[in-house]
N, C-alpha and C positions, 0 to 999 in steps of 0.2 A: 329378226336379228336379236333383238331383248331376249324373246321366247327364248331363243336358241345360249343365250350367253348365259340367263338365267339360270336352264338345264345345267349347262355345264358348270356353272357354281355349284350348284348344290350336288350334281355328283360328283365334284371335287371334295365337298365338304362331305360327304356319305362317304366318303373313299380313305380320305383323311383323318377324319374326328376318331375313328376307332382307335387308332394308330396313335392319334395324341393324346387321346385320351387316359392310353396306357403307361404313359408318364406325370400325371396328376399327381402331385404328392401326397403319399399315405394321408398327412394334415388334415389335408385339404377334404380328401372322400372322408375322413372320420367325422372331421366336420358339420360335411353336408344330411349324413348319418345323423348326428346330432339336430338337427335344424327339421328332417322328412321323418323323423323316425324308424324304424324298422321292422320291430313286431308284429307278426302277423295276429288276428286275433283270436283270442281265447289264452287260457291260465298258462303259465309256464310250470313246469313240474316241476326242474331242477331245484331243490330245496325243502320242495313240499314231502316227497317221498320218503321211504322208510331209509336210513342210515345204511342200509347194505345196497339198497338200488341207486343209489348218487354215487356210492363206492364201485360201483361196478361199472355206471355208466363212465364214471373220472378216469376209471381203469383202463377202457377199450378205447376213450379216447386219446389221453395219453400214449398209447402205445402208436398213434400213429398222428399224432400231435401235438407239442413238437420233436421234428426229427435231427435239427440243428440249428446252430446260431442263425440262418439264412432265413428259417421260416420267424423265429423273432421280431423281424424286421416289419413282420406285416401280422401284429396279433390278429389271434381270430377266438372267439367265446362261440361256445356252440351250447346251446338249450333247446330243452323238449317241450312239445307242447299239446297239451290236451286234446282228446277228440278221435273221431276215426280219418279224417283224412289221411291217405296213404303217400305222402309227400316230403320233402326237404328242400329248404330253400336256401340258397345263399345271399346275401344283401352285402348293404352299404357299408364301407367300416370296419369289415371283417366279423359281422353277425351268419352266422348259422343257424338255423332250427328245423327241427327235426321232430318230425309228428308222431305221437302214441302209435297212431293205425300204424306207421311205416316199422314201428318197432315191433307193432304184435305181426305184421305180414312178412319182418325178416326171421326165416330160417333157422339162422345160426349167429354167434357175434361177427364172422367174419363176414358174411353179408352187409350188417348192417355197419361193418367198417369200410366196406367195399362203398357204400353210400356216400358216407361222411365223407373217405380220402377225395371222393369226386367232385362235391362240394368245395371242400377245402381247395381244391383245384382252381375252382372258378374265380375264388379269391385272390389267391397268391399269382392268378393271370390278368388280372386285374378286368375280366368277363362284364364284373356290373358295371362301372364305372364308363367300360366300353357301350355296354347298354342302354346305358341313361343317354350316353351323348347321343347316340342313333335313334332313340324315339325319341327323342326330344323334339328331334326336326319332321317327325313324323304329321301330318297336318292332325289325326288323333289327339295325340300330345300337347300340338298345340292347343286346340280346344279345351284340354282339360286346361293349361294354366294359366290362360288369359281371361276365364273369365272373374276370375278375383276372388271377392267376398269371403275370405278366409277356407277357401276350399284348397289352395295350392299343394298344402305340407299331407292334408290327406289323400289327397287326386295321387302325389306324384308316389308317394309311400306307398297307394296300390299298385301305380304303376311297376313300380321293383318288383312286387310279392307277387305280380301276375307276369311277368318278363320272359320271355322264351328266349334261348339264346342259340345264335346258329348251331347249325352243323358241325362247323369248324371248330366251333368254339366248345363243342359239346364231345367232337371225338379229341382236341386238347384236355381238357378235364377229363376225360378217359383215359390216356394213355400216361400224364403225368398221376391222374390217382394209382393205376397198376403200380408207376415208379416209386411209389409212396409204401405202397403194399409191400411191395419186393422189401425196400430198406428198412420196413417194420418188422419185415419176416412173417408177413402175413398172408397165407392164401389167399390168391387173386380171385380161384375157382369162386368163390361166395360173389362179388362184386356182378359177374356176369348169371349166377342162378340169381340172382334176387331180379333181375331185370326179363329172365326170361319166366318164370313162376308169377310176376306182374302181369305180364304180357296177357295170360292164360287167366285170370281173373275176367268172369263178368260184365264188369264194364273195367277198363283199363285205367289206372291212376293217371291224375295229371302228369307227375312225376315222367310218364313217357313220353310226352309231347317235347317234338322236334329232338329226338332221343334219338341217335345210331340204333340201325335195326339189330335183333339181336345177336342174328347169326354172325356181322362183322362185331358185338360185342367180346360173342364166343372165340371168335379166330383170333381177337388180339390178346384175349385171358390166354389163349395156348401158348403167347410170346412169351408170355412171361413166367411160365412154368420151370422146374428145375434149379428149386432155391430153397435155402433151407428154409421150414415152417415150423411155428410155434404156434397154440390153441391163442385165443385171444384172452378167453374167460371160459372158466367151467361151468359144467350144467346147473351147481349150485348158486353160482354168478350171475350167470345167462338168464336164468330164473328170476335172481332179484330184479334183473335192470328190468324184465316186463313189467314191473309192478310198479315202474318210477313216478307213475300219475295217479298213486292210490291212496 
């Protein structure tokens, strides 16, 4: 009978915590952001680079964030950061970062706008915050933060920077970045080649784990076709933002 009542707590609480978790006030997750940290490691670029690659990266992002008073509500900073990892992560707080590798292995700037809009996604759905509560109860989880001795703030900080997020939660950030796309005026097509050009690498980046495969990436890039489009940044552009970590 406990067994059994047990169970059912906690998959009431697996069931529910997501769901309450997605009303946590911005505060509150900036906060906690403040307290675990965020940064993954190694340099950040944003700054260090040459005057036309900040100008270009400020450029592409701007163009597809912000897109209105509504995404204000939940700032979000996004920086690069050193290395060849081929990845982008979204965290606590409304932190994004976005890897060298992932920038020299996007294509084109709508690619690697296709990236960022899906990021930013995870954000404005409030994805991590959902995440933390669910591994938190994970018996893993626990172990990382019971056992004290000032490991907590770094344990759970990896915990973020390592976080996979459903299915669900991974074709939401898909279908709302496309929507991001469309109102930027920005070709969707780059968002689904950068995913299947991954795909076909070697060894495959983290970046695709628990990712929609790509062929349902491709069929929902075809929804969203037939809208006007604008380049993001020119090859002269394009050009400087590779060089943002140099």
């Amino acid at each position: 009978m406990w067994v059994l009542c047990a169970a059912g707590v906690a998959a009431g609480m697996a069931f529910a915590l997501p769901r309450l978790a997605r009303h946590v006030p911005w505060s509150v997750e900036q906060w906690l952001a403040r307290i675990v940290g965020t940064a993954p490691p190694g340099a950040l670029c944003k700054g260090r680079g040459h005057l036309a690659s900040i100008a270009a990266f400020d450029k592409l992002v701007q163009r597809i964030y912000p897109l209105s008073a509504d995404d204000k509500t939940l700032p979000i900073t996004i920086d690069v950061v050193a290395g060849s990892t081929i990845n982008a992560v979204a965290t606590l707080g409304g932190h994004v970062y976005v890897f060298e590798g992932l920038i020299k292995q996007a294509g084109s700037p709508e690619e690697l706008a296709g990236v960022l809009a899906h990021e930013i996604e995870h954000v404005r759905n409030r994805h991590i915050v959902q995440g933390l509560a669910v591994n938190l109860l994970t018996l893993e989880a626990l172990q990382v933060v019971l056992p004290g001795e000032g490991r907590f703030d770094a344990q759970i900080a990896r915990l973020l920077l390592s976080m996979q997020f459903s299915r669900q939660q991974e074709g939401e950030a898909d279908e709302k970045g496309l929507e991001r796309l469309r109102s930027a005026q920005v070709d969707g097509g780059g968002f689904a080649q950068f995913f299947v050009r991954a795909q076909e690498l070697p060894s495959p980046p983290a970046i695709l784990s628990s990712h929609p495969p790509n062929e349902s990436r491709k069929a929902l890039a075809m929804r969203f076709r037939g809208y006007t489009m604008s380049p993001v940044l020119d090859s002269v552009e394009w050009k400087a933002l590779g060089a943002i970590c140099r």
